[in-house]
Rosetta silent file (secondary structure, phi, psi, omega in degrees, C-alpha in Angstrom):
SEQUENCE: XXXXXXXXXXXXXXXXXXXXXXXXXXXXXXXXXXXXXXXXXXXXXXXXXXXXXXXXXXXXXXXXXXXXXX
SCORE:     score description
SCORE:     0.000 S_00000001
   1 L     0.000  118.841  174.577 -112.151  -93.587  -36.208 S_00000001
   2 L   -86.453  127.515 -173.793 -114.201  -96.016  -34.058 S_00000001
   3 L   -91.172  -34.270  179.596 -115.123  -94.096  -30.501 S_00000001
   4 L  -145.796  119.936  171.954 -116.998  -97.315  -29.096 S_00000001
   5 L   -91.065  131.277 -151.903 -116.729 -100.259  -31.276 S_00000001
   6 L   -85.591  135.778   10.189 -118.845 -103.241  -30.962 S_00000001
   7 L   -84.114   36.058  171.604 -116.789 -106.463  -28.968 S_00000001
   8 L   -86.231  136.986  145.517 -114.463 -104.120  -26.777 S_00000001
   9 L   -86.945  176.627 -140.998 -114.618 -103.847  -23.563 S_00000001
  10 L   -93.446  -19.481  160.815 -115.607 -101.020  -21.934 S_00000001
  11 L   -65.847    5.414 -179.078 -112.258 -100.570  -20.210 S_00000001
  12 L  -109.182  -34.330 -151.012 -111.212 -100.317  -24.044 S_00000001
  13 L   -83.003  163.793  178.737 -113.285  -97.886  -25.114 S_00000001
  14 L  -136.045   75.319  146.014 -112.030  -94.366  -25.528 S_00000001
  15 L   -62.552  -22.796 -179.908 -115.006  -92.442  -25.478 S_00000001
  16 H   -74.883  -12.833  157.530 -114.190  -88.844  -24.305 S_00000001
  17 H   -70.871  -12.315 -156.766 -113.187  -87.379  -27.750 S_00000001
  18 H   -97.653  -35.236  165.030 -116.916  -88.746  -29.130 S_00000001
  19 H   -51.934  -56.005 -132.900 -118.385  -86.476  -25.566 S_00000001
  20 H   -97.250  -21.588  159.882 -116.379  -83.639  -26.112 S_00000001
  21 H   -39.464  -65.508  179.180 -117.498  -83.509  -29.968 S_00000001
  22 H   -88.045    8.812  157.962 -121.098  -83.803  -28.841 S_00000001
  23 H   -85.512  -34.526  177.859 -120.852  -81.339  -25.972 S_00000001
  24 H   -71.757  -49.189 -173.773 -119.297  -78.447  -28.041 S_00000001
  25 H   -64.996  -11.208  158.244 -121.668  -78.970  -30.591 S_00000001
  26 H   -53.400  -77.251 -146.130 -124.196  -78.760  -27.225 S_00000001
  27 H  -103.590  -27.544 -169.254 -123.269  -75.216  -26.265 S_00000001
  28 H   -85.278   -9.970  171.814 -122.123  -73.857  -29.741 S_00000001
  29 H   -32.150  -76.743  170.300 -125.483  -74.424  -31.259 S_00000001
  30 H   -32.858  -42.922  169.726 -127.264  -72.026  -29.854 S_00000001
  31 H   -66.631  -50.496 -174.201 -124.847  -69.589  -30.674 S_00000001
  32 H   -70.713 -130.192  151.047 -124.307  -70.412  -34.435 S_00000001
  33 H    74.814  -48.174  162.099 -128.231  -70.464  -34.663 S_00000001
  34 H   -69.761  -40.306 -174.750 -128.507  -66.536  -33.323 S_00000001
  35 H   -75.611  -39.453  175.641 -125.782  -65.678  -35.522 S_00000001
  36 H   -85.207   -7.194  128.096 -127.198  -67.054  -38.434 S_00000001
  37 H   -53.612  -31.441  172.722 -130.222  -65.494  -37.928 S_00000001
  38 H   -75.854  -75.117 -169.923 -129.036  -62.070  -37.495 S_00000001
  39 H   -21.448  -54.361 -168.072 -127.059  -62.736  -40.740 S_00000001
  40 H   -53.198  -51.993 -161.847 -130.808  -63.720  -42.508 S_00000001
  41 H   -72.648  -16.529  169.382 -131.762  -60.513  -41.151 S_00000001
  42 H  -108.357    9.561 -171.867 -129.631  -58.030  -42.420 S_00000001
  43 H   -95.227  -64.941  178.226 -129.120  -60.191  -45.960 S_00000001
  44 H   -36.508  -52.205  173.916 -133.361  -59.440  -45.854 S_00000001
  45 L  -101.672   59.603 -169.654 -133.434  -56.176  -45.124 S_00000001
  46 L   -97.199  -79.183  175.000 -131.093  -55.399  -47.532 S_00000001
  47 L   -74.212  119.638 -176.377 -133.404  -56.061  -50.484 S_00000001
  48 L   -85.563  -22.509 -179.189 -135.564  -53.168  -51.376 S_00000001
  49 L   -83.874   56.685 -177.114 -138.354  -55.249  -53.958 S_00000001
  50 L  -160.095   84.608 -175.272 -138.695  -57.343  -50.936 S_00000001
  51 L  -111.164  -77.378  151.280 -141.159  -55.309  -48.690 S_00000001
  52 H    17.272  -96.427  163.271 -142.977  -58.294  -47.400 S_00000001
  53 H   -25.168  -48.438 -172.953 -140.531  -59.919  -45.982 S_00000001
  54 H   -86.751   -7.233  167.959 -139.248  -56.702  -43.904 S_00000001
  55 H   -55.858  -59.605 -156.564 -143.182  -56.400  -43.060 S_00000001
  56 H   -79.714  -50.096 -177.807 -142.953  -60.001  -41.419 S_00000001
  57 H   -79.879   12.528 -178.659 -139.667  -59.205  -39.526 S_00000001
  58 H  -111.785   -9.715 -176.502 -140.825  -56.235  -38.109 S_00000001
  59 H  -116.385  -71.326 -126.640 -144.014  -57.962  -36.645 S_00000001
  60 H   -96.492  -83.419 -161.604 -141.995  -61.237  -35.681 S_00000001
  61 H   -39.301  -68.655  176.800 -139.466  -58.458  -33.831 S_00000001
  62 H   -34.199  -49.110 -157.951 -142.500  -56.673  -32.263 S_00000001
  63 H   -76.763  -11.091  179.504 -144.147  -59.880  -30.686 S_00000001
  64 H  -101.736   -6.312  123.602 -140.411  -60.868  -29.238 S_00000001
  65 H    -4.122  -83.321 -164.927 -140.205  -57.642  -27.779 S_00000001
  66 L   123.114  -33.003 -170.489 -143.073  -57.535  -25.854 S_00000001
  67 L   -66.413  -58.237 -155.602 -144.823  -54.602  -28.359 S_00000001
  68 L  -104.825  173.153  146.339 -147.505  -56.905  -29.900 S_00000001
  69 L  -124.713  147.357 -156.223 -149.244  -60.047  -28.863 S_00000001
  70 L  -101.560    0.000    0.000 -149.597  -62.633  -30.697 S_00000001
């Protein structure tokens, strides 16, 4: 599917499905991005030979808190 093809004119073009594509993907970012972080975070603390890790997210929670400063 071409959304703006090159020798059309622009009174040809059908652009508003190729906007609404890159506007959802605009506002749902942010969301899939939180979500898939929370996922990392409970697949991480999870793992018990993995102390480290739950070390690091427990400091990287504190400084976005407000408890530590980094």
């Amino acid at each position: 599917m071409h959304y703006a093809p090159e020798g059309v004119p622009p009174a040809q073009m059908n652009t508003e499905t190729m906007w609404f594509i890159y506007g959802y993907i605009a506002m749902v970012s942010e969301y899939w991005i939180v979500f898939a972080r929370e996922l990392d975070t409970e697949r991480f603390r999870k793992l018990k030979h993995v102390e480290s890790i739950n070390f690091n997210i427990k400091i990287l929670e504190d400084i976005t808190n407000g408890k530590k400063k980094f």
